[in-house]
PDB file of N, CA, C and O in Angstrom:
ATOM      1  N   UNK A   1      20.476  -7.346  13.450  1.00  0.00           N
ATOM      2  CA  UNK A   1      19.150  -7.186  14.020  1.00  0.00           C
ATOM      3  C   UNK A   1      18.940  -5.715  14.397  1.00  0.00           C
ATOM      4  O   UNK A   1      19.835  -5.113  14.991  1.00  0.00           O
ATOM      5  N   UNK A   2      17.809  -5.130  14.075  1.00  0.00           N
ATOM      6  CA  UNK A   2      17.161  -4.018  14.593  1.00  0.00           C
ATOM      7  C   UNK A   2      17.348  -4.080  15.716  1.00  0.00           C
ATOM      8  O   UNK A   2      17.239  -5.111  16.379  1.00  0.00           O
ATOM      9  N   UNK A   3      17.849  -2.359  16.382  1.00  0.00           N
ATOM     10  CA  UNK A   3      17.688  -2.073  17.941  1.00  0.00           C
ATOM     11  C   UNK A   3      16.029  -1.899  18.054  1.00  0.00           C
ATOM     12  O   UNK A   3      15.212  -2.157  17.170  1.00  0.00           O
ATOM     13  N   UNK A   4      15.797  -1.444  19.250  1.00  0.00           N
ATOM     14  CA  UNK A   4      14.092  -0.918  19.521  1.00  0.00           C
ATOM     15  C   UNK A   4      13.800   0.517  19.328  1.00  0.00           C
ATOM     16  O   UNK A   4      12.641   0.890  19.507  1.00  0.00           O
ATOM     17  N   UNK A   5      14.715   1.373  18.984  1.00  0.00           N
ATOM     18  CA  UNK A   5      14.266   2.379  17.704  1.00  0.00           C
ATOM     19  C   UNK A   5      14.144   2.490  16.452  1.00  0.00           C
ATOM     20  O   UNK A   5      13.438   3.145  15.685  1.00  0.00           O
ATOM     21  N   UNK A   6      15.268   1.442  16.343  1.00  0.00           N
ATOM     22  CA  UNK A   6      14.777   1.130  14.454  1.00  0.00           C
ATOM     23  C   UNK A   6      13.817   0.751  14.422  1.00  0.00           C
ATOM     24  O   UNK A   6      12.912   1.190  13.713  1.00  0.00           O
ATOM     25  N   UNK A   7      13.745  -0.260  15.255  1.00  0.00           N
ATOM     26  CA  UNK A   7      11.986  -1.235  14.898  1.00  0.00           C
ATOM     27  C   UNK A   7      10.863  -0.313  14.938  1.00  0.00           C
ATOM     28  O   UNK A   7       9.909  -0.456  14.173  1.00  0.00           O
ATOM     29  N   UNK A   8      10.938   0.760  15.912  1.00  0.00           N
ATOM     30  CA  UNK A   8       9.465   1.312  16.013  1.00  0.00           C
ATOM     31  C   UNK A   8       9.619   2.288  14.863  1.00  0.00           C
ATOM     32  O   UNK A   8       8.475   2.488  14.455  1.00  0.00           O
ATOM     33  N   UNK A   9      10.460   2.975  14.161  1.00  0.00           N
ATOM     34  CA  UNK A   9      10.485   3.955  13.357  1.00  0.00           C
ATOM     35  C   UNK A   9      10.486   2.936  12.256  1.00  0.00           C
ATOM     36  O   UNK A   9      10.061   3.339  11.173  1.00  0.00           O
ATOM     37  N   UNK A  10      10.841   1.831  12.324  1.00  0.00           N
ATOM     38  CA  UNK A  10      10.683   0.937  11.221  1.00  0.00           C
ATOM     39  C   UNK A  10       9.032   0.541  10.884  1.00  0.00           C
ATOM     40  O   UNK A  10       8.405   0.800   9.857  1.00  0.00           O
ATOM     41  N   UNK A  11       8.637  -0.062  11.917  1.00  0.00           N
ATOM     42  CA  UNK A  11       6.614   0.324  12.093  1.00  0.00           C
ATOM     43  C   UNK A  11       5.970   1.069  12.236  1.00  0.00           C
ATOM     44  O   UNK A  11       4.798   0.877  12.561  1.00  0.00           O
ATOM     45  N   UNK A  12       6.471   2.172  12.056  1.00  0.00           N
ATOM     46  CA  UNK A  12       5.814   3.769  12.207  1.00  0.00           C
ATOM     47  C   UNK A  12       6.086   3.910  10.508  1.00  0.00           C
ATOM     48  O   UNK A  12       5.163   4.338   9.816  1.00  0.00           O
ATOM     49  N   UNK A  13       6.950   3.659  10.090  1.00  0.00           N
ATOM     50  CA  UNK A  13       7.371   3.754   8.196  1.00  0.00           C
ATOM     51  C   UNK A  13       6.100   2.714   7.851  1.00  0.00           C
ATOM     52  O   UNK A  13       5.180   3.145   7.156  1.00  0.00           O
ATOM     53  N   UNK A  14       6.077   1.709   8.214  1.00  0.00           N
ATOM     54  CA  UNK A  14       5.279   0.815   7.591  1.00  0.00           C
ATOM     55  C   UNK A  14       3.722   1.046   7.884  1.00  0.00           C
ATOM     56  O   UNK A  14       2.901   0.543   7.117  1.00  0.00           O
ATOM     57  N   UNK A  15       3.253   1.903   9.136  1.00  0.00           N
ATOM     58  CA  UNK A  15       1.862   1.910   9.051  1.00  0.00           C
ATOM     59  C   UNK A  15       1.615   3.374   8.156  1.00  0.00           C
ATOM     60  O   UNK A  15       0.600   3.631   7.509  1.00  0.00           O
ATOM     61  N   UNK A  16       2.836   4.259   8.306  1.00  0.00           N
ATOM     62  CA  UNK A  16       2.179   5.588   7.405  1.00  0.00           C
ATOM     63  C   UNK A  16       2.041   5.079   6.023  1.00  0.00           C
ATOM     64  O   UNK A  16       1.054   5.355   5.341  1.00  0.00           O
ATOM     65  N   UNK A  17       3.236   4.171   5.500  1.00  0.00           N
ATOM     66  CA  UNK A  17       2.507   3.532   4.053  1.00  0.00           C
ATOM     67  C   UNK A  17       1.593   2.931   3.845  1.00  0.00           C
ATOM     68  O   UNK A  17       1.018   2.963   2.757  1.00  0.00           O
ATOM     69  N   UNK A  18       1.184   2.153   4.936  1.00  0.00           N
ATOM     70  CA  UNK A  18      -0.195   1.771   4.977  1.00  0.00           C
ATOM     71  C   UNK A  18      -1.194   2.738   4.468  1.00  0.00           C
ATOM     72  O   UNK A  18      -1.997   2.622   3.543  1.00  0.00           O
ATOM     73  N   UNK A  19      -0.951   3.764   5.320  1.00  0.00           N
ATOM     74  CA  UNK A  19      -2.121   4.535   4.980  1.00  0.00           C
ATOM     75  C   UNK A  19      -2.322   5.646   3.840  1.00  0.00           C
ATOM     76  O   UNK A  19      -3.338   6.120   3.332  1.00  0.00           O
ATOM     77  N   UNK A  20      -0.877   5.887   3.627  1.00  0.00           N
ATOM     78  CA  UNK A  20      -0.858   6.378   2.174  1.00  0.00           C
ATOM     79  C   UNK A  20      -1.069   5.704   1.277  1.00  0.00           C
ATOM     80  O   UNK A  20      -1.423   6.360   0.297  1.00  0.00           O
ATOM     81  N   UNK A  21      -1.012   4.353   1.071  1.00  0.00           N
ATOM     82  CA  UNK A  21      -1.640   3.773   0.212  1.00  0.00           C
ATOM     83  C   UNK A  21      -3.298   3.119   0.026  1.00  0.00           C
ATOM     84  O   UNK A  21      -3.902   2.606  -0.916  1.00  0.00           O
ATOM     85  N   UNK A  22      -3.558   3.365   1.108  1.00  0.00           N
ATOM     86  CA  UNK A  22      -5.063   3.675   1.474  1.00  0.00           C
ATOM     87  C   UNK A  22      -5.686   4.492   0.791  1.00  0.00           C
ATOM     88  O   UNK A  22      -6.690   4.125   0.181  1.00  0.00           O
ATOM     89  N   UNK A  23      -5.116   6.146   0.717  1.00  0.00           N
ATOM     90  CA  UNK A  23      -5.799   7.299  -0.120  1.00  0.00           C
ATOM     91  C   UNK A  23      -5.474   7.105  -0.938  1.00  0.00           C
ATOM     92  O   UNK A  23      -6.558   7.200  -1.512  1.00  0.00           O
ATOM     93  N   UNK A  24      -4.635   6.795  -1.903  1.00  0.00           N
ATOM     94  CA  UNK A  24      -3.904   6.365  -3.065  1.00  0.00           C
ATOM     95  C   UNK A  24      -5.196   5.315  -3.791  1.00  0.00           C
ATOM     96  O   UNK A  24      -5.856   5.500  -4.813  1.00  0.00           O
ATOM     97  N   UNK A  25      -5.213   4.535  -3.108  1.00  0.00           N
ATOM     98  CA  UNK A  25      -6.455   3.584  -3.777  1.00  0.00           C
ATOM     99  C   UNK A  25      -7.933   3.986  -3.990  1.00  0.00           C
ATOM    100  O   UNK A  25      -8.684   3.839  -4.954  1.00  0.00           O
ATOM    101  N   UNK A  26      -8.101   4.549  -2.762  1.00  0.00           N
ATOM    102  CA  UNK A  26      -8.921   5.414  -2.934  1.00  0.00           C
ATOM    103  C   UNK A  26      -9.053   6.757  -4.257  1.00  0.00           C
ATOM    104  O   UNK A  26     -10.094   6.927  -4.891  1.00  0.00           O
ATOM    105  N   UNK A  27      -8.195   7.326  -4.402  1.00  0.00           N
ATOM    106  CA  UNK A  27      -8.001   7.888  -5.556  1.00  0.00           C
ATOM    107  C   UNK A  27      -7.940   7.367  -7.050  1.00  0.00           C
ATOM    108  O   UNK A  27      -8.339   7.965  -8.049  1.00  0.00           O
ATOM    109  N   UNK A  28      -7.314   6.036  -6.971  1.00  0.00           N
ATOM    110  CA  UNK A  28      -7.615   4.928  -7.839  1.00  0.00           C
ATOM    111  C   UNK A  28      -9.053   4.976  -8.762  1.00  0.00           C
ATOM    112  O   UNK A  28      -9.411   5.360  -9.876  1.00  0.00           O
ATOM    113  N   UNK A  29      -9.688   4.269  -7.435  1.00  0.00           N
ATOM    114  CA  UNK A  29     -11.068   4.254  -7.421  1.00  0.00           C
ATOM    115  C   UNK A  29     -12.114   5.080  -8.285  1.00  0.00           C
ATOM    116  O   UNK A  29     -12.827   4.713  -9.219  1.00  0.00           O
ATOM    117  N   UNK A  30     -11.982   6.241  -7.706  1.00  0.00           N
ATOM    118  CA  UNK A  30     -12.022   7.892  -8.229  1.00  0.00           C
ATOM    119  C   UNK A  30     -11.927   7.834  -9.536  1.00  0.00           C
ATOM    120  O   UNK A  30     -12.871   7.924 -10.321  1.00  0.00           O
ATOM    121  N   UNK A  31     -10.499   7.645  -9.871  1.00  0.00           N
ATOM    122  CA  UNK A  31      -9.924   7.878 -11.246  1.00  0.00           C
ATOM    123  C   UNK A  31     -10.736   6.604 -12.239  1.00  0.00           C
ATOM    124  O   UNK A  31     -10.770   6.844 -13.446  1.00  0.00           O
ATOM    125  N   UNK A  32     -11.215   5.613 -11.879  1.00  0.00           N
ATOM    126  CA  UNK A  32     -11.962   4.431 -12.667  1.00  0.00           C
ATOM    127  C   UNK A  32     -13.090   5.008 -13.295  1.00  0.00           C
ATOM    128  O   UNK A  32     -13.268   5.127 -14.508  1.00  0.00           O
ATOM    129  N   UNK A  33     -13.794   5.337 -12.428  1.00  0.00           N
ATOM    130  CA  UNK A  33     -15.075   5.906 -12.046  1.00  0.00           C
ATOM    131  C   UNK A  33     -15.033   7.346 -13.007  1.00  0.00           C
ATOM    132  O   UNK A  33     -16.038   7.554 -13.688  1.00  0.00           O
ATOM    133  N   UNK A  34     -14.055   8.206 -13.071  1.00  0.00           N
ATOM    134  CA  UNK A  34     -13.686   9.230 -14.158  1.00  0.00           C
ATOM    135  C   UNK A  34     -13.446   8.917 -15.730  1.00  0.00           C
ATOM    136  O   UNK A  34     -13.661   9.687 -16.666  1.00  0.00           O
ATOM    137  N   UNK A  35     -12.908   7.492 -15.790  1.00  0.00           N
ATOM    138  CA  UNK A  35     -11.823   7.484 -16.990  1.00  0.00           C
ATOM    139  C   UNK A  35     -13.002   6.572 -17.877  1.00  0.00           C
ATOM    140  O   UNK A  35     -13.743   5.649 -17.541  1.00  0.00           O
ATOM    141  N   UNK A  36     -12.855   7.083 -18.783  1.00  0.00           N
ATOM    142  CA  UNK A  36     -13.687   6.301 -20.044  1.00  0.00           C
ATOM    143  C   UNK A  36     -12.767   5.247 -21.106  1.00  0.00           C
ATOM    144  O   UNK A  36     -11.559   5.197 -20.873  1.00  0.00           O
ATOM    145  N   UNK A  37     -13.212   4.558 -22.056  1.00  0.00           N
ATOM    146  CA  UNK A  37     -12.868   4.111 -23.357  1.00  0.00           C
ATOM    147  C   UNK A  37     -11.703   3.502 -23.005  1.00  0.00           C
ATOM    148  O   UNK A  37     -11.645   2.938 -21.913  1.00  0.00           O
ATOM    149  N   UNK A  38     -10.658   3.517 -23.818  1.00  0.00           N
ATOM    150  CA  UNK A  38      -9.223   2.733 -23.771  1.00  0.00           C
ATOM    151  C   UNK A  38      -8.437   2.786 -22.485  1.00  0.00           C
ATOM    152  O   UNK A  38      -8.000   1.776 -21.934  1.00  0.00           O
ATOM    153  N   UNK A  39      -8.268   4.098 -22.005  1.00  0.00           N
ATOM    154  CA  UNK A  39      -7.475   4.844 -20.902  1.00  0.00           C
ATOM    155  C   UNK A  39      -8.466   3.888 -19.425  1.00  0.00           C
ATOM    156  O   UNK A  39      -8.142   4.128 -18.262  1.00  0.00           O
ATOM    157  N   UNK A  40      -9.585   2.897 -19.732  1.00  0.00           N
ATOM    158  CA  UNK A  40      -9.854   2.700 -18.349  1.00  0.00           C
ATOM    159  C   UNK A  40      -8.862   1.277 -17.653  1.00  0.00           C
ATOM    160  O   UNK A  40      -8.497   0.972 -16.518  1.00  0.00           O
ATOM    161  N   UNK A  41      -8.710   0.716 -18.931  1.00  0.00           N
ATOM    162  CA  UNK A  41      -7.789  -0.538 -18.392  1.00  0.00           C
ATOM    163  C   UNK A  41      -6.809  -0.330 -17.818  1.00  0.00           C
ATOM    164  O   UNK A  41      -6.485  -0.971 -16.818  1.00  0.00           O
ATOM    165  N   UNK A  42      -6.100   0.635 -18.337  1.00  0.00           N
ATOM    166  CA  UNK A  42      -4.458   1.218 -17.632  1.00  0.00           C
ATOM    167  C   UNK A  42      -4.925   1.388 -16.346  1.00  0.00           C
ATOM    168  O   UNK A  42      -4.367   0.985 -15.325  1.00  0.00           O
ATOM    169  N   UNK A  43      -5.892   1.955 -16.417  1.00  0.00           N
ATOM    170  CA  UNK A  43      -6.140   2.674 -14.749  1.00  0.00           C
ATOM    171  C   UNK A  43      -6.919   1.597 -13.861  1.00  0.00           C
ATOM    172  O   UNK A  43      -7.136   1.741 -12.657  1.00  0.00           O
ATOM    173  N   UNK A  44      -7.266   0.616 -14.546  1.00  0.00           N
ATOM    174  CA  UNK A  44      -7.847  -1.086 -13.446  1.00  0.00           C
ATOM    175  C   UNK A  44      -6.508  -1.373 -12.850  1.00  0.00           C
ATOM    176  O   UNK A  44      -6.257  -1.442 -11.647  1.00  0.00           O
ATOM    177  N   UNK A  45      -5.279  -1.610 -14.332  1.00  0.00           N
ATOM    178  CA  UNK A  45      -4.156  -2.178 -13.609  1.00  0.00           C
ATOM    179  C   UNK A  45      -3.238  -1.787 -12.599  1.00  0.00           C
ATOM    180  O   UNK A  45      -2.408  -2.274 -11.831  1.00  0.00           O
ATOM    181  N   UNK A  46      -3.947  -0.257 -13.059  1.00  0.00           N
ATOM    182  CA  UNK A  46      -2.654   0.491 -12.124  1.00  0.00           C
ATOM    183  C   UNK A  46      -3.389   0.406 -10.669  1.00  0.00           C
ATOM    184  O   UNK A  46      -2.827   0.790  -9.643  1.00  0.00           O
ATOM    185  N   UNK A  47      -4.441  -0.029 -10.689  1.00  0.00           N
ATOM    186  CA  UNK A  47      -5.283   0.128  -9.309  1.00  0.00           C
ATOM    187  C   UNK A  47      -5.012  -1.767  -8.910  1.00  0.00           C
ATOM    188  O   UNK A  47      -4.811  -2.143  -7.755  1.00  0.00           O
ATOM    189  N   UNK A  48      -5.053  -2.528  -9.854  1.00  0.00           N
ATOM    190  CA  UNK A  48      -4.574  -3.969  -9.047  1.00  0.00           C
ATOM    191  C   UNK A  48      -3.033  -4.030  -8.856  1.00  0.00           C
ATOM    192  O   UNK A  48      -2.495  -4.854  -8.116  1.00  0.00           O
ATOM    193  N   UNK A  49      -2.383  -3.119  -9.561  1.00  0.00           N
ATOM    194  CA  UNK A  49      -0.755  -2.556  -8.748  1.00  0.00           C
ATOM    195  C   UNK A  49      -0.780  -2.279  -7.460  1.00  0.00           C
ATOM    196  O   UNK A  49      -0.196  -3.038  -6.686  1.00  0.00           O
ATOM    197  N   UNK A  50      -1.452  -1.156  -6.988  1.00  0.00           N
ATOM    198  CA  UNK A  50      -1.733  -0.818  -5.469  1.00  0.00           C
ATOM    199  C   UNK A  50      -2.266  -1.469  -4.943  1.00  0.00           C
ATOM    200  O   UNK A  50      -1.997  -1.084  -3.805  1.00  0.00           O
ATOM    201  N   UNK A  51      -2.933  -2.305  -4.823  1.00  0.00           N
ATOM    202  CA  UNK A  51      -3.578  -3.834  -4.577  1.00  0.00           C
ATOM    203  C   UNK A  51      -2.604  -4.342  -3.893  1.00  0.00           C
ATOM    204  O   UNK A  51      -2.262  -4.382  -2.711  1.00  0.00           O
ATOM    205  N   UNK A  52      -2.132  -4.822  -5.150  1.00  0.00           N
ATOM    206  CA  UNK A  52      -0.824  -5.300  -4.563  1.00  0.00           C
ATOM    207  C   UNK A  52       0.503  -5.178  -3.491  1.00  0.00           C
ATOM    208  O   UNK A  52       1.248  -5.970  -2.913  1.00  0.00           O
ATOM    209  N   UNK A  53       0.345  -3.768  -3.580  1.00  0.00           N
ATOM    210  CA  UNK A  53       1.200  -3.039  -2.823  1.00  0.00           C
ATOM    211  C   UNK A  53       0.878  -3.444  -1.513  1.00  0.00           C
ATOM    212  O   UNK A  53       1.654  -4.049  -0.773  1.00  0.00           O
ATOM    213  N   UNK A  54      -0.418  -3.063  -1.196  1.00  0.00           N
ATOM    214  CA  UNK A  54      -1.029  -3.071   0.451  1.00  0.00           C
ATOM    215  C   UNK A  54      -0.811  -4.836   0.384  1.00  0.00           C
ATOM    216  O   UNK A  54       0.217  -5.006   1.039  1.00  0.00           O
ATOM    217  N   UNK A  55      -1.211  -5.966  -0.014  1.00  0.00           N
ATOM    218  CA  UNK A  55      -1.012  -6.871   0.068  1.00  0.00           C
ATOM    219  C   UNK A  55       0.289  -7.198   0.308  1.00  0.00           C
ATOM    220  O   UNK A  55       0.388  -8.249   0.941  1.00  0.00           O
ATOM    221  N   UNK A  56       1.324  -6.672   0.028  1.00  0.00           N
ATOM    222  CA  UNK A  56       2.512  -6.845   0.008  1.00  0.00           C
ATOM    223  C   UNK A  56       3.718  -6.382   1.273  1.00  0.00           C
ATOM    224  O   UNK A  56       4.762  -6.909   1.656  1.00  0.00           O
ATOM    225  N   UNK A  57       2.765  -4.789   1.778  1.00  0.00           N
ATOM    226  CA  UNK A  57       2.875  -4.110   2.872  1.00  0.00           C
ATOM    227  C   UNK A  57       2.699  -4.998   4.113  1.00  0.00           C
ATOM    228  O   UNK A  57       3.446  -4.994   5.091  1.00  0.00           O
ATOM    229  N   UNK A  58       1.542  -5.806   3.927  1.00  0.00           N
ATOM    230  CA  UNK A  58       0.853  -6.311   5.397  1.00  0.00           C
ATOM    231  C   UNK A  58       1.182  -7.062   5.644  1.00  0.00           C
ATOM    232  O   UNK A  58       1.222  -7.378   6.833  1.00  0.00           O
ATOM    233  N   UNK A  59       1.914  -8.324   4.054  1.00  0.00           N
ATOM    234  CA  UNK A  59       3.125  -9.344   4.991  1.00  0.00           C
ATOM    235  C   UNK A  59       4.630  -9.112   5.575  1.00  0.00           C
ATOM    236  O   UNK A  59       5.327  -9.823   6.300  1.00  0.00           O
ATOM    237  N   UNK A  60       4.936  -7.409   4.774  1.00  0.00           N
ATOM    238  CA  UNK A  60       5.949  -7.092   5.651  1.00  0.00           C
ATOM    239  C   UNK A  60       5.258  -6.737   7.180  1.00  0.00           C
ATOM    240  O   UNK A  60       5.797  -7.113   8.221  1.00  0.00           O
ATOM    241  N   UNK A  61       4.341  -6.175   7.161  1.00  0.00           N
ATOM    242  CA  UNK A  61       4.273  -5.867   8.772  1.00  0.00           C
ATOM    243  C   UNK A  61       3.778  -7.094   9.399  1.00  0.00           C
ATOM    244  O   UNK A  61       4.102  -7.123  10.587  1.00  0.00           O
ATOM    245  N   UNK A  62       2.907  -8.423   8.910  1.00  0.00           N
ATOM    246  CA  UNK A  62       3.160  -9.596   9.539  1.00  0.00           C
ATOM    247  C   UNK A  62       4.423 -10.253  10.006  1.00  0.00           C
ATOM    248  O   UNK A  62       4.619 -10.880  11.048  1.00  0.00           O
ATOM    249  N   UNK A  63       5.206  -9.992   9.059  1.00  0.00           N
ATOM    250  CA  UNK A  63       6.355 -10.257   9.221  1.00  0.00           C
ATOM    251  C   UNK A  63       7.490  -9.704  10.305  1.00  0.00           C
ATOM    252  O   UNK A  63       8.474 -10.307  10.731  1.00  0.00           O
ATOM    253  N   UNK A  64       7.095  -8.547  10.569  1.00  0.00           N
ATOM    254  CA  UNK A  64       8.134  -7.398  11.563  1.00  0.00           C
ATOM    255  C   UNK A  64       7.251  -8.150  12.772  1.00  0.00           C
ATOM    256  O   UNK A  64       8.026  -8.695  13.558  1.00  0.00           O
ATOM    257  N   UNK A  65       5.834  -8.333  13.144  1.00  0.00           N
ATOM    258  CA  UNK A  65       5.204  -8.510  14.165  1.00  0.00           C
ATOM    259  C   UNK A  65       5.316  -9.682  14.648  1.00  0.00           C
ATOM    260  O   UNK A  65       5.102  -9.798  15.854  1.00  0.00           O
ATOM    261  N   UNK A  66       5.684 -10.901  13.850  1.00  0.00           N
ATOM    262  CA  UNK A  66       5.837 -12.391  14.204  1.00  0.00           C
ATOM    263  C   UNK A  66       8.101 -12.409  14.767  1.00  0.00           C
ATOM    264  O   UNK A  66       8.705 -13.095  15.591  1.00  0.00           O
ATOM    265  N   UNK A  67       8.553 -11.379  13.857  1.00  0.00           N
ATOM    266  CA  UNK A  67      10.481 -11.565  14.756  1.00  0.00           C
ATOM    267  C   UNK A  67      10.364 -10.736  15.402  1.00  0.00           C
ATOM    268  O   UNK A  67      11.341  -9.987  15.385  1.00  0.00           O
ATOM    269  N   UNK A  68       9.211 -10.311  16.339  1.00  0.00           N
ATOM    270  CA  UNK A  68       9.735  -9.312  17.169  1.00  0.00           C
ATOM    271  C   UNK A  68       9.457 -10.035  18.564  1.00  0.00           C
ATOM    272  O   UNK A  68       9.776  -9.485  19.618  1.00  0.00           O
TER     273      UNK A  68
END
C-alpha cells in the first residue's frame, strides 16, 4: 500500500495527465479540422485513442479516490 506521499504525488501524476491530455485533444481537434483526404481518418483514430486515454485516466483516478 501507498504511504501519504506516494498517494498525493501519485494524484498530482494523475491530474497533470489529465490535463496534458486535455491540450493534446485539443490539438487533435485542430489537426482534424487541418487534415484533408486519406490522412483525415488516421487523425479521427488517433483522436478516439486520446479519448480513450482520458477515459481510462478517470477510472484510474476513480479508482485511487474510492481505496483511499
Amino acid at each position: 500500500m501507498l504511504d501519504g506521499t506516494n498517494e498525493g504525488e501519485r494524484r498530482e501524476t494523475i491530474d497533470e495527465l489529465s490535463d496534458l491530455l486535455i491540450v493534446v485533444q485539443e490539438m487533435g481537434r485542430r489537426l482534424v479540422d487541418e487534415t484533408r483526404g486519406d490522412a483525415c481518418a488516421g487523425v479521427r483514430e488517433f483522436n478516439e485513442q486520446l479519448h480513450q486515454a482520458r477515459v481510462k485516466l478517470q477510472k484510474i483516478r476513480d479508482d485511487a479516490v474510492k481505496s483511499a
